[in-house]
N, C-alpha and C positions, 0 to 999 in steps of 0.2 A: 607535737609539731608546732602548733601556737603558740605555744609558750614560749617556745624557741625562739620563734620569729620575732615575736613581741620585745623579747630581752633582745636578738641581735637589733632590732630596731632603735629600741633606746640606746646601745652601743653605739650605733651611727651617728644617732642623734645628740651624744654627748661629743662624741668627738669632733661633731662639725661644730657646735658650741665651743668646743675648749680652742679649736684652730682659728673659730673667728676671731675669741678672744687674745690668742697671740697677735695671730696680726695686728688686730687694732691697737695693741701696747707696741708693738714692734714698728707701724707707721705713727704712734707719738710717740716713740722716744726718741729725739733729736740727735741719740747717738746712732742710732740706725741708717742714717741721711747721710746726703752732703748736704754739706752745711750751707743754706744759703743766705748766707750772710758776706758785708762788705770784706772782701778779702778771705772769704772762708774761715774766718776767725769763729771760734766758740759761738752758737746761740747762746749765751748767758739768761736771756730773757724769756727761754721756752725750757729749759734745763732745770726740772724737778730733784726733789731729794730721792725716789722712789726709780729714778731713772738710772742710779750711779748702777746699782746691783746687777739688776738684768744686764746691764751693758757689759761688767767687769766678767760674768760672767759668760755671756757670747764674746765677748773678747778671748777666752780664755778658751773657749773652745774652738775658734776658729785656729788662733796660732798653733794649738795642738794639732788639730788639723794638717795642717800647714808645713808644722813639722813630722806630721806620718807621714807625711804625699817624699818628703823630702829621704827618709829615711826607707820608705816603702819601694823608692826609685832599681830598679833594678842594672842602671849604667853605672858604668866607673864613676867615681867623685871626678867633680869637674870643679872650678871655681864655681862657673855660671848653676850648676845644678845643688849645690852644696854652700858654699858662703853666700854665694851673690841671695840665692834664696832665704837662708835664715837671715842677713843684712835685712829685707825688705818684710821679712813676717809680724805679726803682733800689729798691725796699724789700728787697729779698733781700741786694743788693750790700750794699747801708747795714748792715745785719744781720752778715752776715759780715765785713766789712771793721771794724767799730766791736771786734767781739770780739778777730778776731786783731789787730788793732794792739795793744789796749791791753792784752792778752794778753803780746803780743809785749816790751813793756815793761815791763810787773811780773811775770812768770813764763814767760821765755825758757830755751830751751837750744837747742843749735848746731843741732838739725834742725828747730826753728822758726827759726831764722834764715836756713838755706839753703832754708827754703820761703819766708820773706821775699822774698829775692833772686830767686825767681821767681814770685811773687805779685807783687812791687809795679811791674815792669815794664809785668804785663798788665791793672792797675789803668789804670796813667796813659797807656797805648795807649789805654784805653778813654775814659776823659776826655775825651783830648785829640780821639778821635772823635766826643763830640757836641757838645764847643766847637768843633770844627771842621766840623760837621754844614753846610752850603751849606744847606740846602734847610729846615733847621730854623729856623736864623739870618733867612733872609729872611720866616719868621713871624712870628717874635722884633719883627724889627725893623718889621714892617708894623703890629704892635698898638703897640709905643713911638712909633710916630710921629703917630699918630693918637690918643695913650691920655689925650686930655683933652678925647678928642669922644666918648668912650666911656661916660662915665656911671659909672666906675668910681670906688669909692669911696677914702679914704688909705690902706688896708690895701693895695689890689689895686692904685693905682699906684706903690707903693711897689714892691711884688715885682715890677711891670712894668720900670722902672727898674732894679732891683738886675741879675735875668738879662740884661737888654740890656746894661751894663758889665760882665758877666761876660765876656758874649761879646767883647765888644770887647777885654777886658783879657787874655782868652786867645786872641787873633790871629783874631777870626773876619771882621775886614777887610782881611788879609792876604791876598796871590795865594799860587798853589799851590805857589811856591818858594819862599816865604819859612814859607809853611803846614810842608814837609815840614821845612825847617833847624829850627821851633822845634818840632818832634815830636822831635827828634833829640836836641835840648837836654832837654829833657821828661823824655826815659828815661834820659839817663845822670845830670841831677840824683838821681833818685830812687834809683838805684842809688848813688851818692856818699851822699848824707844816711846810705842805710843802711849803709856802708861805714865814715862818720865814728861812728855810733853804737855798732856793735861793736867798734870799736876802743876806745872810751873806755868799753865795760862792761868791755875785759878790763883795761886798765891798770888803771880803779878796783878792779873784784872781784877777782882773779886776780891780775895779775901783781906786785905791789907787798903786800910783809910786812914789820913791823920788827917781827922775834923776839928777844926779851929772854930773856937767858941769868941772868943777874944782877941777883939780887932790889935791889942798891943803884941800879941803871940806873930803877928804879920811884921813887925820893925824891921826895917832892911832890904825889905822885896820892892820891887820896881811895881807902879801900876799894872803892867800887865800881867808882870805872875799871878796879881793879887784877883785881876780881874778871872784871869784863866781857874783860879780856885775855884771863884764866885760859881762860873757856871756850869764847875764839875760838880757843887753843891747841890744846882738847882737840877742835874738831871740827874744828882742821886734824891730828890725831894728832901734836901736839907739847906732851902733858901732862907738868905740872911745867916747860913756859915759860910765856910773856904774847907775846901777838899783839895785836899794832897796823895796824888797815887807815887807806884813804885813805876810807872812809865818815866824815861828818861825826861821828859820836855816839863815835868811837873818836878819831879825828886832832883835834879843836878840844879837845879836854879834855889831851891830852898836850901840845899847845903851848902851854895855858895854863900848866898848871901840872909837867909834868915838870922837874926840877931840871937834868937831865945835857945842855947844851949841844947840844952834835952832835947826839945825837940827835934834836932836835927841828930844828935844821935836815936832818939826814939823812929825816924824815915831812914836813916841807915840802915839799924837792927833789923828792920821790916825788910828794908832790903838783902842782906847779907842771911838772913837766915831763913829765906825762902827756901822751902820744900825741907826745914832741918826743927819743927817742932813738935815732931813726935803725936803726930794727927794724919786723918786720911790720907791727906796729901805730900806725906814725908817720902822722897825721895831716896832714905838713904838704903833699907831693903832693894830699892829695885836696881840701884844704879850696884850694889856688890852682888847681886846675880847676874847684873849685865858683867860686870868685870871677871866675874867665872867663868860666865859660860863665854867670852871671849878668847879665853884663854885657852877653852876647852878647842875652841875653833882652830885655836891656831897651831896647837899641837895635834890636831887630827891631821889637817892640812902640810904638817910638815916645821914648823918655823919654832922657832925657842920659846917664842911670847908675839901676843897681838901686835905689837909697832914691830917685828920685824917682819911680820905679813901683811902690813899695810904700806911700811916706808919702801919694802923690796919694788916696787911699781911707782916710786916720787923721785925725783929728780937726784935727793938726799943719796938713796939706796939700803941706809942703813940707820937701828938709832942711835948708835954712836959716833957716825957722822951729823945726826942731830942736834945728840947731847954736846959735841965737841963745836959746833955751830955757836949755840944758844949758851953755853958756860962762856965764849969769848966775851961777849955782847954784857953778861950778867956783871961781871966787876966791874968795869968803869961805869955801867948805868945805876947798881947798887952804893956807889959813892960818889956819885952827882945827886940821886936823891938823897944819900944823909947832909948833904950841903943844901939839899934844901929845907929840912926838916930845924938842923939850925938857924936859918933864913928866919922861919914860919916862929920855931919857940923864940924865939927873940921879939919879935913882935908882939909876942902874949906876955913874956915878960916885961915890956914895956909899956903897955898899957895898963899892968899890974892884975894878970890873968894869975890865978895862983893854980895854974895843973899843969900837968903836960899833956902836951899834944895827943889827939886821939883820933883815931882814922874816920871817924864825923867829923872831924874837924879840918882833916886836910884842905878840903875845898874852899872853905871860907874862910881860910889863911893863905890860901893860895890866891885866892881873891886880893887879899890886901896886899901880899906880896908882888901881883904883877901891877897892879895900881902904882904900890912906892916905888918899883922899879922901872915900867916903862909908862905910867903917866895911862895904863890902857884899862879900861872899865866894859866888859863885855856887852851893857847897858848901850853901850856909846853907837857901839857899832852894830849891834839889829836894827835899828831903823832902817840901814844903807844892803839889810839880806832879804828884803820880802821875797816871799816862795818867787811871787810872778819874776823878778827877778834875776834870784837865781837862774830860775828857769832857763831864760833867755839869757844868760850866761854861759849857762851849759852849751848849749844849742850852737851857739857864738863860735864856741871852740870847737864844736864841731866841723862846724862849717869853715870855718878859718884851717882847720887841719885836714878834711875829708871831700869839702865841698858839697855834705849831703845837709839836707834840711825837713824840719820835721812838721807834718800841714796836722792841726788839732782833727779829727772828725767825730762831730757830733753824732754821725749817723751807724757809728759801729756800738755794737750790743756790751752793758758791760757788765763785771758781779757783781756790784757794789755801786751804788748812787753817788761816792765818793771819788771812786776811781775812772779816770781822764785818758781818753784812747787819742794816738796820733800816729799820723802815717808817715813811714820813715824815705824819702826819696832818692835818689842822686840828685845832682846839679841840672840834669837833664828832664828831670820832671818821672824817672822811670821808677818803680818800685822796688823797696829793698824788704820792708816788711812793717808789722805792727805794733806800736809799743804803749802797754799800760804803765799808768802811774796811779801809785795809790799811797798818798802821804801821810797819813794822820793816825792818833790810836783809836783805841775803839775796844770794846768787852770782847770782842769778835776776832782780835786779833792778835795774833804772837809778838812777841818783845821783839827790839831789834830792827834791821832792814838785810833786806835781801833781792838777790836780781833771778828773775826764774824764768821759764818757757810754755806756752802751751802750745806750740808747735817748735820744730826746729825745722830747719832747709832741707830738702829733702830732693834727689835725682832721678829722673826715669828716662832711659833711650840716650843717657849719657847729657840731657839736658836738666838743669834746674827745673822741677815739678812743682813746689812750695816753696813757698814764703817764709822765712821764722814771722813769730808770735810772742814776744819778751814780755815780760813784766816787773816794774820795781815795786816791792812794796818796804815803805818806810813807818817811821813812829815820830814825826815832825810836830815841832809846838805845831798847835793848832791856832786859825784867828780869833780873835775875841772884839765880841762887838763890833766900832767902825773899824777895828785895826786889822790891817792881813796878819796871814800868818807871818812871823819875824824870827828868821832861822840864827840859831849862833853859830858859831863859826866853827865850830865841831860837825853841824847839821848840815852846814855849805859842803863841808870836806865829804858829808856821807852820802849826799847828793852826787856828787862829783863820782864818787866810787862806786857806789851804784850804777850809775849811769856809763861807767868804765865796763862793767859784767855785762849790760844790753848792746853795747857796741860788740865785746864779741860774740854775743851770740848771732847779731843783726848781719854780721860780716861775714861768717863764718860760712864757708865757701868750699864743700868734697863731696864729693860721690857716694861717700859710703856712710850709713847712719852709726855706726860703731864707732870712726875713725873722725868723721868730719869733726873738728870744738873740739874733741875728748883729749886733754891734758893732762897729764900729771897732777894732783894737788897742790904743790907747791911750787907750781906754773903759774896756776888758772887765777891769783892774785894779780899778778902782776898788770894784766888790762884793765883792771879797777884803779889799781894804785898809784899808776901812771898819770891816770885823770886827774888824783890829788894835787898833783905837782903844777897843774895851768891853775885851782883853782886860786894858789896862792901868790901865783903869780903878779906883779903888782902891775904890770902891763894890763894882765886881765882883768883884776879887780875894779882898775879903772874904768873897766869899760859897762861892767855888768853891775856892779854894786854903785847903785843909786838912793837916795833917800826915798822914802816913800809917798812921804807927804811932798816935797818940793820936786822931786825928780833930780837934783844935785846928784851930781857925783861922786863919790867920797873922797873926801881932802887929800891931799898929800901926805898932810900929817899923820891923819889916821892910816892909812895904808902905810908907811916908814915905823909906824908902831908896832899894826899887827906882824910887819917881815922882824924886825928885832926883840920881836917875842916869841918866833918862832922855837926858839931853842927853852924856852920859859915852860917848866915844869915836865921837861921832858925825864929827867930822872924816876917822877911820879909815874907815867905814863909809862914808858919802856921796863922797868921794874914790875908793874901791877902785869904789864901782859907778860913778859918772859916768867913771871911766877906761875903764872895760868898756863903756859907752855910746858914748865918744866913738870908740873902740878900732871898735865895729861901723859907726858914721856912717862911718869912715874906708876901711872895708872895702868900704865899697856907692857910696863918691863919689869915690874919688884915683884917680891913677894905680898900677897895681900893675905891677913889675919879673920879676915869678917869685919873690921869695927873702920868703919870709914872715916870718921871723925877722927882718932887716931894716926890714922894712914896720911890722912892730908897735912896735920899737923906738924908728922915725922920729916915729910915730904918738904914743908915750906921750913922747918928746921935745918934739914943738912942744907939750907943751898941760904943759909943767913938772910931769911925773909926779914925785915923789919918790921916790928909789932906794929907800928904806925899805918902801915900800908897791908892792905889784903889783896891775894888775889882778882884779878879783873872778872875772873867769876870762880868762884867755892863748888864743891863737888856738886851739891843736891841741885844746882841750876845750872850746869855749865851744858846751857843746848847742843853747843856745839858737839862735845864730845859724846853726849848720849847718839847721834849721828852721822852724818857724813865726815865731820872734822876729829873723829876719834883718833888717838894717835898721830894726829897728824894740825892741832891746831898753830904748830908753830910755822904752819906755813907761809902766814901775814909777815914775818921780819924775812923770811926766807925769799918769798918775791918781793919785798923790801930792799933786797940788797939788787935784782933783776930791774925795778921800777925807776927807782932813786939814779943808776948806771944807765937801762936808759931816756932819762930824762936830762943827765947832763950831757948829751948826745944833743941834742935841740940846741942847749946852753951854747954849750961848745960851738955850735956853728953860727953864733949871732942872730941865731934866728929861731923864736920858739912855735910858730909856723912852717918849719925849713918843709914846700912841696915834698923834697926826694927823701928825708928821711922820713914826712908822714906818709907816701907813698909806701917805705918799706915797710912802716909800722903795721899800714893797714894788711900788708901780706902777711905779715906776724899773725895778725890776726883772724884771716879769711883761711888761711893753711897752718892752724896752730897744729892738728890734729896731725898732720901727715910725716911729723916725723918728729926723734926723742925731744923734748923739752929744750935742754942744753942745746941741741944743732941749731931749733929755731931760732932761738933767741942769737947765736953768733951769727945764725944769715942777716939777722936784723944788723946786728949791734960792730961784725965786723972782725970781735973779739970778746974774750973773759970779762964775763963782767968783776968789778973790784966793790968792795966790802967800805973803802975812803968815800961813796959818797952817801950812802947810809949814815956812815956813824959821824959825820959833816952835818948832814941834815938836823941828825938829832941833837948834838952838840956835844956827840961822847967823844970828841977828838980833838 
């Protein structure tokens, strides 16, 4: 009998032990709270590494929860007891999951990454368990069948629709065997994506340096590049050299203007054969088991090949409405660039260059070629882009087209020491929500720029409950020394388009968290790209682009330059991307052998790639595709042809402020979600968009 008691004692005694312990992790882990902080935004500043797990996983057990209580219901399927409820589930998940991703992408290091690798597993376990839910589905599908005798209105059957092809589109009419093979595909994709992504932070951050010993190896670069070297040396502790990485704002200014041959193909090679040298980090195993087991998806699923089970949901429909798209656009861009190519050997040949042109060498031919042609030096014109700026450029057109205005606040919590919180207004001083910026590179962070969320708008009792919570994060020259940062004019355009993806999310205005922003992919460009169009505006240039040192405003001349160089190497540019396009259609619709290096080669062969030019990204790095833009990168010329149509909409009316059509724009934007792509955009635009002022723009006409 003592004994007994003894052991049930220490039984007690551990258990109030292990309960006190949850709690006390459970009241510090800041995802357990509301968050009190300015706007409910992310604690960033209380927010541990050891905090993602527990959370992903009480998250995961709540919305399961959440979804028994829904499927356990014993009444008919109602909207309210069946969508409206699975619409609102997961908020804990969504919370944790929204941070550490984008966390995981602008300010990673290896033990967020091997919590990656076992966080995104028990993610897409979980997914795949309420797309795969029996007993949820047949509710789903009891309110779609019937949901036009239901009195519901276009908001509510719109979201009724959407979840119904969710389910469909993630096997929920699938038997049990075919249910388990595509769970199986599910988890090793996800583990791949993250597998292709680390690989290609270390090739770009990490593994790839061009260390200059020899101040004559510098001939040609501008003080700043040379200084921006200086102190990539000094915080690799190689002071007294110059450090050249594979980040954009270091590598594009050495290939334009470096004098010393090799070396600029020696920063090319580094770059074009990231993730393809047959080490750790070689990408091309992982990206042809992704290309497999894609395919495997898409024929369990129903569909021929991957791009016709991704495009069936884009605007396209199809990928021969792709392919028939993007082959228009390829000829006349593919013989605009061989006029440029003879532009560029001409010029070697006159100087008494004895080679031919080679694709390190594009840039810094291109260089001289827009010099002899429009008198324009890329040099000339960064003094008149400091980030500050631009900034207020931005901002300008905001306000000039929306009315809204964005107040800096020191006092909201951020991830990074780097990145600059501001609170987004109307004209009336009321709140719309909160936006991060975060410019620069850094070991820490992925290539490229991108616009993301860690909160979106959200409704409760039929009123607005939340705020969105955007974020840009870019790879901008950084400053050096007394100089600010000095953006080119590629980096103004990326600013601008960036800040196009935060406006819609900032706007973005429904009921329903499924439906509210959720766009087609070859929609969701065109709010970005639109932006491009004021920043080169010479109305607005004048007003935002200032010298840095003087505060002048940039001449006439110089802006009459930069608008008649607009069309200035666009052959290069529309060529490298529709290669990259066609490169993706080809990955998600051919036959593939195993040998990837092969496949791309064949791929840039039938469609008469010029040896001169590569793809704007090669299989073993092309981010995009290992993710969200699989099949579907050609979406950039696609809302190209949406952006470009309407911005001469503005033109057209004399007024590139016209109130009524930023008025309509802004409804484009706050109700992208509530109905097909193509409808909104003609409630905007009035009519079909045309294809003449694309190919205007570019100068293929």
């Amino acid at each position: 009998m003592r004994k007994s008691f003894v052991y049930l004692l220490l039984l007690l005694v551990a258990y109030a032990c292990n309960t006190t312990k949850e709690t006390k992790q459970t009241m510090e882990n800041p995802f357990f709270t509301t968050y009190e902080t300015p706007f409910q935004v992310p604690p960033f500043d209380l927010i541990q590494l050891d905090h993602y797990l527990p959370a992903v996983e009480e998250g995961i057990k709540q919305q399961q929860a959440e979804i028994d209580a829904i499927t356990a219901n014993t009444e008919e399927p109602t909207f309210d007891n069946t969508i409206l409820a699975l619409d609102k589930s997961g908020e804990l998940l969504n919370n944790v999951s929204t941070v550490f991703y984008n966390i995981n992408s602008a300010n990673t290091n290896p033990e967020m990454q091997e919590l990656a690798r076992e966080i995104s597993p028990k993610v897409t376990a979980h997914k795949d368990n309420v797309m795969l839910n029996k007993e949820l589905f047949v509710r789903v599908k009891a309110i779609y069948e019937k949901r036009n005798d239901l009195g519901l209105d276009a908001e509510q059957l719109r979201v009724v629709e959407k979840y119904y092809k969710d389910f469909e589109r993630n096997g929920a009419n699938l038997d049990d065997e075919a249910q388990a093979k595509l769970r199986e595909l599910n988890q090793e994709l996800s583990t791949l994506r993250l597998k292709f992504g680390e690989n290609m932070l270390a090739e770009t951050n990490v593994n790839f340096k061009l260390v200059i010993e020899d101040e004559k190896d510098l001939a040609g670069l501008s003080e700043g590049v040379i200084a921006a070297a200086a102190d990539e040396a000094k915080k690799n502790e190689m002071e007294g050299k110059w450090v050249f990485t594979l980040q954009k704002p270091s590598m594009i200014p050495f290939l334009q203007y470096a004098e010393n041959r090799d070396l600029r193909e020696k920063i090319y090679r580094g770059y074009f054969m990231r993730c393809n040298n047959d080490d750790e980090f070689d990408n091309k195993e992982v990206f042809a088991r992704m290309i497999k087991l894609r395919q495997q998806k898409a024929e369990l699923l129903g569909f021929k090949d991957f791009a016709a089970y991704i495009i069936d949901k884009n605007m396209a429909k199809t990928p021969e409405n792709v392919y028939d798209f993007l082959m228009k656009l390829w000829k006349p861009a593919l013989e605009r660039s061989k006029m440029e190519l003879k532009e560029m050997q001409a010029i070697i040949d006159r100087e008494g260059g004895n080679f031919k042109l080679q694709s390190w060498d594009w840039w810094y031919y291109a260089e001289k070629l827009r010099k002899e042609k429009y008198k324009l030096d890329e040099e000339e014109t960064k003094p008149y882009f400091s980030l500050d700026q631009v900034t207020e450029g931005v901002f300008y057109v905001c306000e000039k087209l929306y009315g809204i205005k964005f107040i800096k606040r020191d006092d909201v919590p951020v991830y990074h020491p780097e990145a600059v919180a501001y609170e987004a207004q109307e004209a009336d001083g009321s709140h719309i929500g909160v936006l991060y910026m975060d410019f620069h590179p850094r070991d820490s962070k992925r290539v490229g720029a991108w616009c993301t969320s860690y909160r979106d708008q959200a409704y409760e009792g039929g009123k607005k409950s939340k705020y969105p919570v955007a974020s840009i994060v870019c790879n901008f020259t950084r400053p050096s020394g007394d100089t600010p940062a000095l953006l080119t004019f590629d980096e103004v355009i990326t600013y601008f388009h960036e800040f196009g993806h935060a406006l819609h999310v900032l706007f973005t205005d429904g009921p329903f968290q499924r439906t509210a922003g959720n766009v087609p992919r070859d929609f969701v460009e065109l709010p970005s790209q639109i932006m491009e169009n004021w920043a080169a505006a010479p109305e607005v240039l004048k007003v935002y682009a200032k010298h840095y040192k003087t505060g002048e405003a940039i001449p006439d001349e110089l802006v009459d330059k930069i608008v008649r160089s607009g069309h200035f190497n666009q052959g290069f540019a529309t060529v490298e991307y529709l290669a990259a396009s066609l490169l993706d259609m080809d990955w998600h619709t051919k036959d593939f052998d195993g040998d990837v290096l092969k496949f791309e080669k064949e791929s840039m062969d039938n469609i008469g790639l010029i040896d001169e030019i590569i793809p704007r990204y090669r299989t073993t790095y092309f981010a995009h595709i290992s993710g969200g833009y699989a099949a579907g990168y050609y979406v950039y010329i696609w809302a190209g042809v949406l952006d470009t149509d309407a911005f001469a909409a503005f033109r057209e009316s004399g007024d590139l402020f016209n109130p009524e059509l930023a008025s309509r724009f802004r409804t484009l934007l706050a109700k992208s979600g509530s109905d097909e792509g193509m409808n909104v955009y003609r409630a905007f635009r009035g009519q079909e968009p045309s294809t003449e002022h694309l190919l205007k723009k570019r100068g293929l006409k």
